[in-house]
N, C-alpha and C positions, 0 to 999 in steps of 0.2 A: 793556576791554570796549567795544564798541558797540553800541548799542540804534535799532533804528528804530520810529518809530510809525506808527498808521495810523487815523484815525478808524473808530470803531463804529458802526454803523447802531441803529437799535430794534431791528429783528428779527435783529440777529445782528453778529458782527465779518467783516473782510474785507482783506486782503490785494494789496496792487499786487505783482505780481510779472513781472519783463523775462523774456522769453523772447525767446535769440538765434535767427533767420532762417538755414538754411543756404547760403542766397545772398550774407548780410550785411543787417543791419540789424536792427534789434529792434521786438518789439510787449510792449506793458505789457497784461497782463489784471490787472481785479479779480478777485478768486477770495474764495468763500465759504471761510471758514474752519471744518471739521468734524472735530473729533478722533477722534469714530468714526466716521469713514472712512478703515478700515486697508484692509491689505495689501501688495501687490507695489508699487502704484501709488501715487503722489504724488500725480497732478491727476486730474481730470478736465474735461475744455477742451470747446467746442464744435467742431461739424465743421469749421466755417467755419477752424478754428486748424489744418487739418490738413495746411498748410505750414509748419509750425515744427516737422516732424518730421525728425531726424537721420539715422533710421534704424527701422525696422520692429523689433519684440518679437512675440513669439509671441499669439495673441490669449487671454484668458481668462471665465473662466465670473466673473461677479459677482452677489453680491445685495445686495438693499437698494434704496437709490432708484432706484438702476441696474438692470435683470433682464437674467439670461444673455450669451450670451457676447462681448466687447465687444472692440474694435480697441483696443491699446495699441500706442506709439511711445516712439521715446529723442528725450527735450527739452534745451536746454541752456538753463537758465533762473539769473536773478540777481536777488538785491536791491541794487540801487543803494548805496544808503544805508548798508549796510553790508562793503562787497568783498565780498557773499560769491555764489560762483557753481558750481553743481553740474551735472550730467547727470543726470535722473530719466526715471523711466516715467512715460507722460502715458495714459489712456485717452480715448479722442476719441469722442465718442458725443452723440447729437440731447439736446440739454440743453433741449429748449424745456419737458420735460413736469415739469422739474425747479421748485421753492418757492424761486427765487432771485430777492434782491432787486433790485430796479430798479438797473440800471448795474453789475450781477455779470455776468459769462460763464464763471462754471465753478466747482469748487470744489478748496480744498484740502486735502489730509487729515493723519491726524497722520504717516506718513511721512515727509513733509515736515518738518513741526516738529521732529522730533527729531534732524533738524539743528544744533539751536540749543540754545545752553547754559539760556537759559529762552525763555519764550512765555508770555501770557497776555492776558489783560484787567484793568485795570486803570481807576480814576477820578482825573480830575485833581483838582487844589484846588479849582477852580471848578465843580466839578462834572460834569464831562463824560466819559463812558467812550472807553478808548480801546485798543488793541491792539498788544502790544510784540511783538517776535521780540530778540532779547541774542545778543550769540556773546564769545567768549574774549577774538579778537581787534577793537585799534581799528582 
């Protein structure tokens, strides 16, 4: 098994996650972590990340924080810390009007997570809350 961690904020848990560049090179976004934000989609990234797209996906209708119908892309994104590295749908859309915390740029949803053999939140001994992702493999 390998586990990575990730500090929690007060208003919520949060996620470094690599997304590779299709020219080469990688950018690390923070991402909110949101279990109920299902679907098709994995992320939702700001516009600005709309070079880390691989390839186009048909656009879809959402609701919830996000309203109607929104620009989705193929991402190739990783967690360092743990080898692990997937292709996900990313929905790119003006995240300014979104309730994320200071030094977030998008969020994650459970899509994503269910990747991983567990995920949660978790407190250390000393006290401090913190955010796992676990897979099979070390």
């Amino acid at each position: 098994m390998a586990i990575a961690h990730f500090p929690s904020f007060d208003d919520g848990d949060a996620l470094d996650v690599g997304f590779l560049k299709p020219q080469g090179g990688e950018l690390t976004l923070r991402l909110l972590v949101d279990s109920g934000f299902t679907g098709q989609s994995c992320f939702v990234l700001p516009v600005n990340a709309n070079g880390l797209a691989h390839a186009a996906v048909p656009s879809a209708e959402v609701a919830g924080a996000l309203q109607g119908v929104q620009k989705r892309v193929v991402v190739s994104c990783r967690i360092a810390d743990l080898s692990f590295a997937v292709a996900a749908i990313a929905i790119i859309a003006d995240t300014s009007g979104l309730a994320l915390p200071v030094g977030v740029q998008g969020i994650v949803g459970l899509r994503f997570l269910r990747h991983f053999r567990r995920w949660g939140a978790e407190q250390t001994a000393v006290g401090a809350w913190r955010f796992f992702l676990e897979t099979d493999t070390a």
